[in-house]
C-alpha positions in Angstrom: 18.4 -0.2 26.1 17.9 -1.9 29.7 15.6 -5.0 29.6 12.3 -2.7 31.7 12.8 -0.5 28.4 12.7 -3.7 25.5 9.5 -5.0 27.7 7.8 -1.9 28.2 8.7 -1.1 24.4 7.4 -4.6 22.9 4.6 -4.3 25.2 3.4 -1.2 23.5 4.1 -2.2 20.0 2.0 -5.5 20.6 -0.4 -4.4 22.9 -3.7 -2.7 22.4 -5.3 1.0 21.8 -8.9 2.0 22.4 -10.5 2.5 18.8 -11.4 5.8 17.8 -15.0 7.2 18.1 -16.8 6.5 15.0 -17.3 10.2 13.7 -13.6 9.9 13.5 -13.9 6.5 11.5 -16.7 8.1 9.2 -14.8 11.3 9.2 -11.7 9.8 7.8 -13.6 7.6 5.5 -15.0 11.2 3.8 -11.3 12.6 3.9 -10.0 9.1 1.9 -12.6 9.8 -0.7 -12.2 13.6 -1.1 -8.4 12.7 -2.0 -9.2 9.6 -4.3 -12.1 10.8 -6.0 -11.4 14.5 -7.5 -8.6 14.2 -10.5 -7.2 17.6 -8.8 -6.1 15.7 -5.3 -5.3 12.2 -6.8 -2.8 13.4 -9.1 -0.9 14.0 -5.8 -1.4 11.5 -3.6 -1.9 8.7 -6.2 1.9 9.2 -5.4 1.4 7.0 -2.2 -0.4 4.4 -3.6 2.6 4.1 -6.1 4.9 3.8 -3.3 2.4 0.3 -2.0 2.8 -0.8 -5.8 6.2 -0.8 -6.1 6.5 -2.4 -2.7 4.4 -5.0 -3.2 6.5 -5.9 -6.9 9.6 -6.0 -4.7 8.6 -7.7 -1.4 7.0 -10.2 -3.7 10.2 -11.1 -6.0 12.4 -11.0 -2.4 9.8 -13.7 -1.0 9.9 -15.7 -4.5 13.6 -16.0 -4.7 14.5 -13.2 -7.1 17.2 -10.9 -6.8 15.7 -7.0 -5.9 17.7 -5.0 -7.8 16.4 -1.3 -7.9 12.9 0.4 -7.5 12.4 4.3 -8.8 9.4 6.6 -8.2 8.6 9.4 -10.9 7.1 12.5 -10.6 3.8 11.6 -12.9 2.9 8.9 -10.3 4.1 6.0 -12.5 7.1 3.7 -10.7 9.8 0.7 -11.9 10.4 -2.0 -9.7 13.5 -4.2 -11.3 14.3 -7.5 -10.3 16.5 -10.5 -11.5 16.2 -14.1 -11.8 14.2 -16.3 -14.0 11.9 -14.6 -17.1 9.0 -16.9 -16.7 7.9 -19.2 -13.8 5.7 -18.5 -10.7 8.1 -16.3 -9.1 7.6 -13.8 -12.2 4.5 -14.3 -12.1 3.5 -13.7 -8.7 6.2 -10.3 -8.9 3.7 -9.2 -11.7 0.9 -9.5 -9.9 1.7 -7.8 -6.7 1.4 -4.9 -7.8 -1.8 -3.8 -8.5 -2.5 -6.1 -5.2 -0.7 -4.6 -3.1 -2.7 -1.1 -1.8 -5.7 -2.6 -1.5 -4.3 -6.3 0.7 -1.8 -3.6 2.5 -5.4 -1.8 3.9 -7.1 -5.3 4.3 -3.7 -6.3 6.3 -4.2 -2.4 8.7 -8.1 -3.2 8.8 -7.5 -6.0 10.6 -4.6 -4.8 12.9 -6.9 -1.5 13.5 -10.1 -4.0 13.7 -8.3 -6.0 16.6 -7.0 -2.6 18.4 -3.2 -2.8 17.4 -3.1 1.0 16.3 0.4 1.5 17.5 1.7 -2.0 15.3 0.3 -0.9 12.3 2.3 2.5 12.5 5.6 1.0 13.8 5.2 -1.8 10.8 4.6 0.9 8.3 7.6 3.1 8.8 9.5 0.1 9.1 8.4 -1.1 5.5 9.2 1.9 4.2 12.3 2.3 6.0 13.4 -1.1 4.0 11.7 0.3 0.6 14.3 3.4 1.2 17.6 0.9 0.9 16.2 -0.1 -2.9 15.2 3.3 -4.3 17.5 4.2 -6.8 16.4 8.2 -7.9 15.8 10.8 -6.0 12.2 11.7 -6.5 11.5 8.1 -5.1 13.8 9.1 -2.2 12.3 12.1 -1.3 8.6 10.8 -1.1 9.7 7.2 0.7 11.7 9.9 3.5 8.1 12.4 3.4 5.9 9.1 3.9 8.5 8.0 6.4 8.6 10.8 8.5 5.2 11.6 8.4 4.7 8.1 10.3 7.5 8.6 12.5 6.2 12.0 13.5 2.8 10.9 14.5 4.3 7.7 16.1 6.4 9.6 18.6 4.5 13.0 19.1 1.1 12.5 18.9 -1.4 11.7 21.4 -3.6 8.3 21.2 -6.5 10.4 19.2 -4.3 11.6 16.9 -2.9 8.3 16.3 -5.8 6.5 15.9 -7.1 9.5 13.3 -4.0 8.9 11.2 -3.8 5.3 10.9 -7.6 4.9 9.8 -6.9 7.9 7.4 -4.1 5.8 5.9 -5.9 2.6 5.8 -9.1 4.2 4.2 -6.6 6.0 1.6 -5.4 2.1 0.4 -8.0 0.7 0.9 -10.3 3.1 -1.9 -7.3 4.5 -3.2 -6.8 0.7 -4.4 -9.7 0.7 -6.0 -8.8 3.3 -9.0 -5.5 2.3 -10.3 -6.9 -0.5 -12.4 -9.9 1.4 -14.0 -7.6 4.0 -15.1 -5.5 1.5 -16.5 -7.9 -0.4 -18.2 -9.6 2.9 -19.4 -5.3 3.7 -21.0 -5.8 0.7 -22.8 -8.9 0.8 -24.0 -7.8 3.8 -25.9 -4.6 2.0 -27.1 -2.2 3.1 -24.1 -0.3 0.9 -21.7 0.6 -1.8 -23.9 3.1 -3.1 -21.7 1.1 -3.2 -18.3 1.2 -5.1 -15.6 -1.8 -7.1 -17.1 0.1 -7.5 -20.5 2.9 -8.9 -19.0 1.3 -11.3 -17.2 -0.9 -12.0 -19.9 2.4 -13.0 -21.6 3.7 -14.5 -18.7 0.5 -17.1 -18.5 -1.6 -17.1 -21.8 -4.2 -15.8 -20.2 -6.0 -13.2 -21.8 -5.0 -9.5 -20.0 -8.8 -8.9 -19.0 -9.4 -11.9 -16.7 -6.2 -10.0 -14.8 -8.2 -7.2 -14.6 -10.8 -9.2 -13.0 -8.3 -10.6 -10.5 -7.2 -7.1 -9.9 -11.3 -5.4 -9.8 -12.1 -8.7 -7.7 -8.8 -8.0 -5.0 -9.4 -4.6 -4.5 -13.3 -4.4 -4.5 -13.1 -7.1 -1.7 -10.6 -5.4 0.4 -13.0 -2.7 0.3 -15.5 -4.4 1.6 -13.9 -6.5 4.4 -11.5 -4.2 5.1 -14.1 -1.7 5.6 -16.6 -4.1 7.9 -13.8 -4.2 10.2 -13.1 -0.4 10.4 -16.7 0.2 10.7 -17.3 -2.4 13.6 -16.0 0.3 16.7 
């Protein structure tokens, strides 16, 4: 690649798109809820929020210091993210906590890239993150969703028009940034009925004495804010 290609390249990855018109924010808004809300849809693309999840456990315990050693996706939506390095300690406990975290601070994170007009960024910086989840997935269920989510970006980053574009990365946002919202009712609803006994929440309520329900707060408190914010800045066009 000659040095006019790099520029032009990094100029377009860094620059800025003209937002979308805001039928197309509302619009996608309605689409993120029609596939989080009904039970029928979310049992299929819960997948994706599984996928953010994961990530976030194993970005997390690379950042803290602790060795990434194999993430797997399952068919019923659930996921395993397995690390090594010390059993206790911040760095455990942050890895705990990223989970749950992660959709709905991954939308707040593309609501403020799509907020300041960096449409283009927020695609390129998606595939790429799932490009580098790919290297840890260790079944092939987890494979084949990372290469669909992948490739779906990929697609839309290289053949579609600036409309297009703009449609799917508010679509996506939206999807975390509700989508993020569920995963910990339905969690606390599991345990509430004697399910889950080794959740996120438990762990870390092991991990910290802390009782599991004031990590439920944290998680409620994340995600319902991420919402909000998140949404302001999608909704400001």
């Amino acid at each position: 690649m000659d040095t006019t290609s790099a520029t032009s390249l990094w100029d377009e990855l860094t620059g800025t798109q003209p937002a979308p018109d805001l039928w197309v924010v509302i619009g996608t808004l309605l689409l993120a809820l029609v596939i989080v809300v009904p039970q029928g849809p979310w049992r299929i693309s819960r997948n994706a929020i599984t996928i953010a999840h994961e990530g976030g456990h194993g970005l997390i315990a690379l950042l803290t210091g602790r060795t990434l050693t194999a993430i797997r996706l399952h068919s019923d939506t659930s996921g395993l993210t397995v690390s090594r390095g010390k059993p206790h300690g911040i760095g455990m406990i942050l890895t705990a906590a990223a989970g749950y975290t992660a959709p709905p601070l991954l939308g707040l994170g593309g609501a403020a890239l799509l907020g300041s007009g960096r449409i283009t960024l927020l695609l390129w910086l998606a595939t790429g993150l799932l490009l580098a989840m790919l290297v840890m997935i260790r079944n092939a269920y987890g494979v084949l969703t990372v290469c669909l989510s992948g490739a779906a970006f990929l697609l839309v980053s290289w053949l579609a028009g600036p409309q297009v574009q703009a449609a799917f990365a508010y679509a996506v946002v939206w999807f975390l940034l509700v989508g993020g919202v569920r995963p910990a009712f339905e969690l606390q609803a599991k345990r509430s009925r004697g399910g889950a006994g080794d959740s996120d929440a438990d762990q870390l309520s092991r991990l910290t004495h802390v009782p599991a329900g004031l990590w439920f707060f944290l998680f409620h408190a994340v995600s319902l804010c991420s919402l909000i914010g998140g949404g302001r800045w999608l909704l400001e066009v």
